[in-house]
Each structure stands twice: as C-alpha cells, then as structure tokens.
MIMITI-154476 format. One record per residue (C-alpha): x, y, z; residue in three letters; chain. Coordinates in steps of 0.001 Angstrom, whole numbers, always signed. Layout:
MIMITI-154476
REC, east, north, up, resn, chain
REC, X, Y, Z, ALA, A $
...
end
This chain:
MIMITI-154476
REC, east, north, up, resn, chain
REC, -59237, +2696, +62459, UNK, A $
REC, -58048, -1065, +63130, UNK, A $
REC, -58518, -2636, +66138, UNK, A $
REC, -56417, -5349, +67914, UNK, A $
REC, -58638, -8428, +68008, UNK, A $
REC, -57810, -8851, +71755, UNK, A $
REC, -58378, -5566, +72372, UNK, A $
REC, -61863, -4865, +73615, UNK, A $
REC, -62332, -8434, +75019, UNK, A $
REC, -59722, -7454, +77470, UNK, A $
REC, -61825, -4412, +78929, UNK, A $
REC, -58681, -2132, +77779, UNK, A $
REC, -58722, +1949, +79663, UNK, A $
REC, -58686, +4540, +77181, UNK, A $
REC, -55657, +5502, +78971, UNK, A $
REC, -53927, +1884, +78336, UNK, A $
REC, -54159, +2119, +74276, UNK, A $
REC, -52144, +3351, +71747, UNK, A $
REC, -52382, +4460, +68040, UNK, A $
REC, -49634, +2840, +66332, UNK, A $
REC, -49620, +2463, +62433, UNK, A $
REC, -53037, +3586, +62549, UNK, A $
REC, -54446, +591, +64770, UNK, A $
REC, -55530, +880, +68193, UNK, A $
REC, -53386, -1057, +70316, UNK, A $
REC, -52810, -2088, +74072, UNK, A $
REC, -50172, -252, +75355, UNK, A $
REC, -49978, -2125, +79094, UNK, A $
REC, -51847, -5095, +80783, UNK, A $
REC, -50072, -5036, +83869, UNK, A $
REC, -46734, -3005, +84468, UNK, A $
REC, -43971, -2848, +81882, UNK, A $
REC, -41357, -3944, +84111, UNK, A $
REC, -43492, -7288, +84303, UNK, A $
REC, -44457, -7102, +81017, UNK, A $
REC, -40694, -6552, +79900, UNK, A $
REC, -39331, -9919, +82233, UNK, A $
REC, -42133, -12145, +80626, UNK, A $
REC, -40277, -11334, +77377, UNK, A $
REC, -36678, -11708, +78720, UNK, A $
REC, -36863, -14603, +81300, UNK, A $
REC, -40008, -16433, +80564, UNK, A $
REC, -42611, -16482, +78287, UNK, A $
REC, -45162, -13215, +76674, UNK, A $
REC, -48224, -13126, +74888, UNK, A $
REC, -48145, -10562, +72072, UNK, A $
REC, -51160, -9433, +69482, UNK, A $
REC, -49467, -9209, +66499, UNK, A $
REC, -52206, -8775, +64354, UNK, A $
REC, -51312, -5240, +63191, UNK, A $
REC, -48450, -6904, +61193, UNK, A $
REC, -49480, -6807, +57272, UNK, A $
REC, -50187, -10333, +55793, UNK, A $
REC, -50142, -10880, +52117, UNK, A $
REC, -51015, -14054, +49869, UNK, A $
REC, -49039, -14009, +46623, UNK, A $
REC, -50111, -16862, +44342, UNK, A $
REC, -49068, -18005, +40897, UNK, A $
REC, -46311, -19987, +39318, UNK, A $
REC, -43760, -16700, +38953, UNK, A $
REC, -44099, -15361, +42363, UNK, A $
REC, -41038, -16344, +43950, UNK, A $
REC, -39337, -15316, +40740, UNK, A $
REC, -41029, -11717, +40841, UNK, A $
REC, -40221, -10718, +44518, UNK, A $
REC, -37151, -11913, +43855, UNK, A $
REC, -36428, -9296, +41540, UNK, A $
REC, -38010, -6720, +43704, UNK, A $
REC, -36329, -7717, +46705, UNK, A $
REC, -32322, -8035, +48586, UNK, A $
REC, -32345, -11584, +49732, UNK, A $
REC, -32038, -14475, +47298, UNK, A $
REC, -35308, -15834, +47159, UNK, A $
REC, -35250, -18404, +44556, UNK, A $
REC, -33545, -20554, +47279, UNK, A $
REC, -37254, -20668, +48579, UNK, A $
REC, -37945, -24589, +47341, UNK, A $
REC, -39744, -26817, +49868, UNK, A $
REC, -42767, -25815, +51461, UNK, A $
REC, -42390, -24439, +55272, UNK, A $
REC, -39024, -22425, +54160, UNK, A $
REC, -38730, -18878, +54637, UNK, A $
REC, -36210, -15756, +54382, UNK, A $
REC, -36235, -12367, +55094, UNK, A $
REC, -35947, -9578, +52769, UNK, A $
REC, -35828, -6027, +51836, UNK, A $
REC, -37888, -4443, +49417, UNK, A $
REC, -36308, -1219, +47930, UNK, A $
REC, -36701, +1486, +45792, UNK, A $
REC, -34675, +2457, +42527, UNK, A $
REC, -32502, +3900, +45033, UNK, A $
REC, -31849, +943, +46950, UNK, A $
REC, -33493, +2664, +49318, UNK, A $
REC, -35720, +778, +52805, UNK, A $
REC, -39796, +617, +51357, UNK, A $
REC, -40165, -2123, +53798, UNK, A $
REC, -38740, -5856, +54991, UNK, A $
REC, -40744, -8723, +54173, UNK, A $
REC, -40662, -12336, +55749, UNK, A $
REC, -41364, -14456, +52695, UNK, A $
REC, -42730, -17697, +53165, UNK, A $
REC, -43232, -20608, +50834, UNK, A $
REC, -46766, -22682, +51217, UNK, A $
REC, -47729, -25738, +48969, UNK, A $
REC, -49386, -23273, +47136, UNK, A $
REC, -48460, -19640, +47878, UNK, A $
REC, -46141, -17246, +49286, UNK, A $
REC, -47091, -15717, +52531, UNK, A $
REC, -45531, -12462, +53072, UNK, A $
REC, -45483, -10177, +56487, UNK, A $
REC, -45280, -6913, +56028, UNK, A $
REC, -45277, -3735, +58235, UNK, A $
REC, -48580, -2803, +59079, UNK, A $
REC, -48324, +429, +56756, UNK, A $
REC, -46265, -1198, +54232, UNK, A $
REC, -49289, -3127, +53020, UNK, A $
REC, -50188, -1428, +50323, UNK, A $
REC, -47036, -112, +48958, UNK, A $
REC, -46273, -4138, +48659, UNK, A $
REC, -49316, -5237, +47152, UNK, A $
REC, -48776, -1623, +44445, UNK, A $
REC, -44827, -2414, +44171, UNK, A $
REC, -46413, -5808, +43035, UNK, A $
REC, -48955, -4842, +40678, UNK, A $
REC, -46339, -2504, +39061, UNK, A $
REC, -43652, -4842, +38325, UNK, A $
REC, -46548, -7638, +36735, UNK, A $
REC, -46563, -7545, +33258, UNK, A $
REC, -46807, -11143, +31949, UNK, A $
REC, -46228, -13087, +34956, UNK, A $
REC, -48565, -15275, +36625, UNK, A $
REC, -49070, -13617, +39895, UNK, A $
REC, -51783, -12363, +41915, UNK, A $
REC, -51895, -10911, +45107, UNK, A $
REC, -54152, -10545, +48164, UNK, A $
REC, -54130, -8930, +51381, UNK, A $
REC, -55465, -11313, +54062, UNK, A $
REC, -54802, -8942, +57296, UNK, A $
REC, -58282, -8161, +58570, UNK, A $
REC, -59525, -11976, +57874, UNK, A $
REC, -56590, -13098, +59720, UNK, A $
REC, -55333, -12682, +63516, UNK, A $
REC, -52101, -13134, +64697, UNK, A $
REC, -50856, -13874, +67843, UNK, A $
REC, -47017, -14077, +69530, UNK, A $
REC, -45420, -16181, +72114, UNK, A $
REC, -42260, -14832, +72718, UNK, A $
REC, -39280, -15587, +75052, UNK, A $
REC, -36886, -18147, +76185, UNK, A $
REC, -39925, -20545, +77264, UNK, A $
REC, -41477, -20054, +74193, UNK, A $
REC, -40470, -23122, +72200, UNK, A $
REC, -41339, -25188, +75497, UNK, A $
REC, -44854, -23329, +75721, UNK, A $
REC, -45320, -23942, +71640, UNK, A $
REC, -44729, -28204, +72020, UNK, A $
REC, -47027, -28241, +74955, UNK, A $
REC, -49278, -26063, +72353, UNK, A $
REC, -48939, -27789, +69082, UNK, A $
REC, -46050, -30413, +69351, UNK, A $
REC, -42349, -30862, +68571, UNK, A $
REC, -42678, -30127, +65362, UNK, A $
REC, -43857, -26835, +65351, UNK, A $
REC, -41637, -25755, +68684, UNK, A $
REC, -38685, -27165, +66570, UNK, A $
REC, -38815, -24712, +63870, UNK, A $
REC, -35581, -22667, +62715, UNK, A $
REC, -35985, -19242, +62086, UNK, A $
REC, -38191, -18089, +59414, UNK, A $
REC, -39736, -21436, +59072, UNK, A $
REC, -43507, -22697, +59137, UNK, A $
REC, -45544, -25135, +59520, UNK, A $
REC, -49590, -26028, +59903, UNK, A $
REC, -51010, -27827, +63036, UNK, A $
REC, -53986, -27147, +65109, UNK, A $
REC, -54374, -25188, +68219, UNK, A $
REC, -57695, -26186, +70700, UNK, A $
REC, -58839, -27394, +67348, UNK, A $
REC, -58118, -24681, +65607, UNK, A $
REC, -56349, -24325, +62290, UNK, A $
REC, -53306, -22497, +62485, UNK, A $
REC, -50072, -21748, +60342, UNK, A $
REC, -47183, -21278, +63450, UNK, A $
REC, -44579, -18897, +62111, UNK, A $
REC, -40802, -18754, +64064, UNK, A $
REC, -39809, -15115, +63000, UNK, A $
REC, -37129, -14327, +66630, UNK, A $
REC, -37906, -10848, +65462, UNK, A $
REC, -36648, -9314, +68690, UNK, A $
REC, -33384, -11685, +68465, UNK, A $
REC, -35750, -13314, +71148, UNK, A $
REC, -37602, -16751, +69965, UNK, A $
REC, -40664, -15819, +68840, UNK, A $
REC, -43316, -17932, +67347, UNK, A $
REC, -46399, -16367, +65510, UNK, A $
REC, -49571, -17686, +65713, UNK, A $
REC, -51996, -17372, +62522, UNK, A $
REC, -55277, -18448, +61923, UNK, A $
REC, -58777, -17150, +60907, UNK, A $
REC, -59836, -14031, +63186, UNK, A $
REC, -63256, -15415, +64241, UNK, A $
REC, -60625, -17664, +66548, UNK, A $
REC, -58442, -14885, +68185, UNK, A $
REC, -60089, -15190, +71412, UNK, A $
REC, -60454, -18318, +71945, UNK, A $
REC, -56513, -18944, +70726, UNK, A $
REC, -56036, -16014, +73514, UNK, A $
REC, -57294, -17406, +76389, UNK, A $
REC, -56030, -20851, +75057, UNK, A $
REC, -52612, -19892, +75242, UNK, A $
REC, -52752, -17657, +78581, UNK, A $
REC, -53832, -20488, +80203, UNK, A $
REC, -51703, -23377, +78801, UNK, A $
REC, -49139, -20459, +79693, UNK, A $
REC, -49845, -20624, +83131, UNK, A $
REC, -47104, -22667, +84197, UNK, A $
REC, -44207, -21337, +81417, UNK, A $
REC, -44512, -17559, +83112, UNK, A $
REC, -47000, -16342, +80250, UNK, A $
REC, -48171, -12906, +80760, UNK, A $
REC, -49907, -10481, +78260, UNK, A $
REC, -47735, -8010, +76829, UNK, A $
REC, -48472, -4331, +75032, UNK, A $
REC, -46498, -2024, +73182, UNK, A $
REC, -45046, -329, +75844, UNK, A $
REC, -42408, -3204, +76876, UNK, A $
REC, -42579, -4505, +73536, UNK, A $
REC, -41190, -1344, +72472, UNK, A $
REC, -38404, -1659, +75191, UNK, A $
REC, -37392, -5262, +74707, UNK, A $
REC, -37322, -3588, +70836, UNK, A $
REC, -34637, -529, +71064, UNK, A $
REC, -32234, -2662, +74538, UNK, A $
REC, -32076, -5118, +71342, UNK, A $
REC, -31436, -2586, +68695, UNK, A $
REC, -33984, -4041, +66603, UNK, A $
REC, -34575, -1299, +63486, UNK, A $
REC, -39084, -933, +63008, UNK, A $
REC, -40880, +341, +59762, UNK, A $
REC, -41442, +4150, +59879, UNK, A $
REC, -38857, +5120, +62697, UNK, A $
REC, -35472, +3376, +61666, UNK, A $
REC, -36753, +1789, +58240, UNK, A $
REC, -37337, +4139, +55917, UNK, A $
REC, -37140, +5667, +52019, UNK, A $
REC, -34631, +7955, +53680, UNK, A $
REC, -31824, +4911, +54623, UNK, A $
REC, -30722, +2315, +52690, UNK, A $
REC, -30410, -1479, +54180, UNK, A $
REC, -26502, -912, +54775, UNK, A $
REC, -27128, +1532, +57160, UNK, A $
REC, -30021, +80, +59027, UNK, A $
REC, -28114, -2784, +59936, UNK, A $
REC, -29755, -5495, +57576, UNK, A $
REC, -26826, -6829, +55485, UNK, A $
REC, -28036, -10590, +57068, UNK, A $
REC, -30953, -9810, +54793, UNK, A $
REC, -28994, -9178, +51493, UNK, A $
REC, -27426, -11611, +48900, UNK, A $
REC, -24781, -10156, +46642, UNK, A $
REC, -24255, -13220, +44363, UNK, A $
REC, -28253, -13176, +43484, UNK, A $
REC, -29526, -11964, +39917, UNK, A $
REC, -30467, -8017, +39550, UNK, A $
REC, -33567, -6796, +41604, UNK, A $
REC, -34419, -3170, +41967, UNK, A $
REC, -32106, -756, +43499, UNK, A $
REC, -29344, -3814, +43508, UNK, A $
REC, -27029, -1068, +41601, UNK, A $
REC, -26605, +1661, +44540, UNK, A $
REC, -26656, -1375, +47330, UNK, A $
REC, -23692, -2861, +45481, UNK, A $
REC, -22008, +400, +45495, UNK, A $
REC, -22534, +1335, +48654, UNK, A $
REC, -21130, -2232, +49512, UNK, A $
REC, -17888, -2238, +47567, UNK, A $
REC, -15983, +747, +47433, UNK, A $
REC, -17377, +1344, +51516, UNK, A $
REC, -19496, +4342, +50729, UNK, A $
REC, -22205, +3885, +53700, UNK, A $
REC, -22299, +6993, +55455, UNK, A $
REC, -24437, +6795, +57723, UNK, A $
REC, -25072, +4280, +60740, UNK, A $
REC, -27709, +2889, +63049, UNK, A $
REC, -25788, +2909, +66963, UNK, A $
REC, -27459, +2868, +70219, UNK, A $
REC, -27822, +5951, +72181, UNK, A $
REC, -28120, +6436, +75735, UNK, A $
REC, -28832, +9084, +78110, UNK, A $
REC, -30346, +10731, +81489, UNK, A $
REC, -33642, +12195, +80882, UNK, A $
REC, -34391, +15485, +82597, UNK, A $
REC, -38086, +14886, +83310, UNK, A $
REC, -38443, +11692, +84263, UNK, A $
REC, -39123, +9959, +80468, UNK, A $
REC, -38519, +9796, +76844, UNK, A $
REC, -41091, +10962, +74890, UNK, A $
REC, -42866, +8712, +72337, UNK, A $
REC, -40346, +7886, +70283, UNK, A $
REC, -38665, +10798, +69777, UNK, A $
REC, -37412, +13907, +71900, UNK, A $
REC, -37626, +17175, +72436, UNK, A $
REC, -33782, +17941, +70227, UNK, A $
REC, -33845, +14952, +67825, UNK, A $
REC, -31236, +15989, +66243, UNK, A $
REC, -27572, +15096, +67606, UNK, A $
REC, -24577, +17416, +67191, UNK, A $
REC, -20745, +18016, +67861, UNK, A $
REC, -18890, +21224, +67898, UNK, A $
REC, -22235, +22624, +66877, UNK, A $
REC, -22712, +20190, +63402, UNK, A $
REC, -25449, +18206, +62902, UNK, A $
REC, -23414, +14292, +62849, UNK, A $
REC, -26964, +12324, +63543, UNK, A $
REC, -30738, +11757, +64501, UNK, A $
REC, -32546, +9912, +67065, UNK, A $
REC, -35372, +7566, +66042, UNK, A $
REC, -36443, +5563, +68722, UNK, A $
REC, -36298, +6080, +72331, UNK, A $
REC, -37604, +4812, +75835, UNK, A $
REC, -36921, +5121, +79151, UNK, A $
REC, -35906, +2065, +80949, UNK, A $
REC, -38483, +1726, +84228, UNK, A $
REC, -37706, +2987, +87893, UNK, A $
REC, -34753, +5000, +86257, UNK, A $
REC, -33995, +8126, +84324, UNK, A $
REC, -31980, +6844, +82205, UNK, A $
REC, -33110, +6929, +78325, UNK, A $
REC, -31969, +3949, +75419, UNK, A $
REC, -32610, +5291, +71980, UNK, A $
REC, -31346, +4053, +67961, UNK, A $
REC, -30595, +6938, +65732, UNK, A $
REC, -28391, +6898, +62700, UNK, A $
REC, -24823, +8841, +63166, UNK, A $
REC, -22164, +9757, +60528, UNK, A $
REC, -19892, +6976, +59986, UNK, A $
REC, -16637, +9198, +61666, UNK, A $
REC, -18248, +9248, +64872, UNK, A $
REC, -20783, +5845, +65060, UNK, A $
REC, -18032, +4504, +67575, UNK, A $
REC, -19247, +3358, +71202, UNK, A $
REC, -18324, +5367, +73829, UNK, A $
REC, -18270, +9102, +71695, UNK, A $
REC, -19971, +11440, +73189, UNK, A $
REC, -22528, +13729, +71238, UNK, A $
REC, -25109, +16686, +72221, UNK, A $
REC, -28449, +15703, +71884, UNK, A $
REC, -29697, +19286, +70696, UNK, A $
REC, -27276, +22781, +70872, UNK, A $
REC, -29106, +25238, +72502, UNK, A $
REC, -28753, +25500, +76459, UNK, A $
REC, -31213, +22492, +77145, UNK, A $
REC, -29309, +20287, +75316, UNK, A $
REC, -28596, +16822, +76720, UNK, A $
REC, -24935, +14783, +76766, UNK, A $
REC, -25857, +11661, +74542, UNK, A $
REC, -23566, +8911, +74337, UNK, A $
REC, -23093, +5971, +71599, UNK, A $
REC, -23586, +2344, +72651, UNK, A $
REC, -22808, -579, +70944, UNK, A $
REC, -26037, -2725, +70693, UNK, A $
REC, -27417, -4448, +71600, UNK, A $
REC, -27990, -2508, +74940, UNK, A $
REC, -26439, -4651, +77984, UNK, A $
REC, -30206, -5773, +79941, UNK, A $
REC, -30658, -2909, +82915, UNK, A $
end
C-alpha cells in the first residue's frame, strides 16, 4: 500500500492516518478546525501525491484524448496550457476527470489516484496507428499543494511572479530551494490552489521548504480530514463517491468541463442527448442535517438512501460533520422533481430516520 511521501517524516499516530484510494494518508496534523481556516483564510500545505500522474508522449496525443474525452482538447497549442476533462464510457458515463496539460514535449495528465490505470488501459485500447505512448510517473513523482487565498502570495515569494500568476489549469517550470519543479494552478476546491511537482527524492526537503517560507502567509499542514470538509461546504464532486460509471457528467455538475461544438469522442452520443431534449434525471445538491450521535460517518451514513412519502428520490455520497456542532453537510444525487433547495427529504424510512434538507451549494462557510 502507497504511502504519502510526508507521511512518516512527520512522526504520524496510527490513529491520525487514513486509507484513502488505497494510500495511507494523514488524516490531521493539528485540529481540523485549524486545519480547515488555513484553507479558507490563509494559506495550507497539502500532500497531494496520491493524485495519479501520467506522461502521454507522441505526435497524436492531444488528438487521441481528444477523442476519448468531453472538453475540446485540440485547443491545447502552446506549451503551459491546460483544460479539464472527462473521460467517459460508451455510455457517456464518469470513468474519471483528467487535467490535461501541454509540455514542450508531452501531455501531463492528473488523474484520480484509482483512475490510473483505467486511463493508461482506456489509452492503450483506443491506439491503433497513432503515435502515442504512455507512462505512469506517480511513484517517481511527489506532489505537493499550497492552497488558499495567500497562496499565490506564498507561490511568488516561492518561485516568482510568474508562476504565482498562473490562470487556472496552467503550468509552468521554475525551481524551488534549487529544486526542479513543474507548478501546476488546478483551484480544485474553487479555492487557488497551486501544485507542486517534482522528483520524490525532493518531497521533504520541498516540505519543510515551504512550511517555513509559509511562516509568515498562515501556512499550516493540512490532512484529509479538513480537506475533506473544505471539499463537500464547496460541493466539489471526488472520484469514487460522486464521480462514477453510475452518473454521467450532466449530473455531477461538470458541464464547465464539456464542449458541444468539438468533433465525436466516446460516449459524445448519450451526453448530447441528455443535453438537448433535457433528459438529466438525476442531480448532485447539497444536503444538510443534525446528526444524532455527534458525527457523520466516513463518508456515508447509516440510511444512505433518501426518501419521500416512502420512495426512494436520492442517495448520499459524501458527508461530514462541521466541528464543535452536530450539524452534518453531505452531496448526494436527487431526482430532478425534487433537487430544489429548501425540500425537505427523509434520510432513511424506518423509525431512525433523519429529516434531510437540500442546499444549494456551495454550502454558506459555518
């Protein structure tokens, strides 16, 4: 099983990791509640390196995700452009989202951390002819996260104007402490969010490099406890709970990540359907309740399944419990007829079930 790079260097409890994706993972370094306003009013320090990282070379490449993939990616020209996309199924069903990014000469593509290899077969599948080859360049490769409203401030004094200046989805190369590094603005929270990436015989050093050049931007570590928060206030859909080969993009929210004037890529068919005669039937809301023992469980609950007048109308996905409070923030997807903020649904229908109410998202901050 994976490990985070900064994981054992920072003398993690077994009690303070998690298993998510299959790696082991810091859950907290402090508190979340700290953790959490690092994120949203200063600056936090994120290990990202779970996040799959793929090197697509050849001259068709762009050409070939292009036709696996939503976005129009054959806009991709000049070196340090990137877009996000989804790759789909014959269904136009969710197999993943990729951030494709155009190098002088390769693509990089992230990918979620299990997605890896059903990108890198989707690939393989699809190459007949084409000059492309593909290579998976996670476990060589650490990543690391500054994230917040300080972050662009914290990223000049780090590596200059240039790289703090990016617009999302953009890259760029500079050096960190003398280290190589390919800085990566992905806002993937709706927060701005710069990734770090560079060879993982550096991750510590670029750790305690940043934490302290940090010190006076608010930087403080942060796990996947609060990340998960700052995630589901911001309604921000994740591989394997939200994204998944049982929705389709429309539903989970990603039409920014769709052109519908491109050429035909997999799945297009059923996506453009679903689009123009208004056939999504299914949607992703917020959900909020009061939890009756004191927390949501990890991410899911007891009745995950949401009902009215006794039929099943939804699902939960995602949900945590905002701290010091019993109140619970979840996603889910709901039928279209009742996906309105403000309707109230039973979370369950047996005599524990809980009053769960829909919430237009992103959450309001607690």
């Amino acid at each position: 099983m994976p490990t985070s790079p900064t994981l054992e260097r920072q003398g993690r409890a077994g009690e303070q990791v998690r298993e998510v994706f299959g790696w082991r993972l810091p859950s907290v370094y402090s508190t979340v509640p700290e953790e959490y306003e690092a994120a949203t009013g200063a600056t936090a320090l994120l290990d990202h390196s779970y996040i799959g990282r793929l090197k697509v070379k050849g001259a068709d490449g762009i050409d070939l995700l292009n036709r696996l993939t939503t976005n129009k990616l054959d806009d991709l020209v000049v070196t340090g452009q990137g877009m996000p996309t989804v790759l789909t199924s014959n269904k136009g069903r969710i197999l993943d989202v990729l951030y494709v990014l155009k190098r002088d000469d390769h693509l990089l593509v992230l990918c979620g951390p299990e997605g890896r290899q059903t990108a890198v077969d989707r690939i393989d599948f699809y190459t007949f002819a084409e000059d492309v080859s593909i290579q998976d360049i996670t476990e060589g490769t650490a990543m690391l996260a500054i994230m917040g409203p300080q972050a662009p401030d914290l990223l000049e004094a780090l590596a200059g104007r240039e790289s703090a200046d990016l617009t999302p989805y953009g890259s760029t190369h500079t050096a960190i402490d003398g280290i190589d590094a390919l800085v990566v603005r992905t806002d993937f929270t709706r927060l701005p969010c710069y990734e770090v990436i560079a060879d993982v015989s550096h991750a510590e050093q670029l750790w305690r490099h940043m934490l302290k050049a940090g010190e006076g931007f608010g930087v403080r570590p942060m796990g996947m406890d609060a990340l998960e928060l700052v995630r589901v206030e911001r309604g921000v859909p994740q591989y394997g709970r939200e994204m998944t080969e049982g929705h389709n993009p429309l539903e989970a929210s990603l039409l920014e990540f769709i052109s519908f004037n491109k050429g035909c890529y997999v799945g297009q068919e059923v996506v453009a359907r679903l689009d123009t005669y208004d056939k999504v039937q299914n949607h992703l809301v917020g959900l909020s309740w009061r939890s009756k023992d004191g927390e949501a469980k990890d991410g899911e609950t007891d009745h995950s399944g949401l009902f009215l007048e006794e039929k099943k109308v939804g699902e939960v996905t995602s949900a945590v419990t905002r701290p010091g409070t019993d109140s619970v923030i979840g996603l889910g997807y709901v039928k279209k007829a009742h996906a309105e903020p403000g309707v109230r649904l039973s979370l369950g229908r047996d005599q524990g079930a809980i009053e769960a109410m829909v919430e237009e998202l992103p959450f309001k901050p607690a």
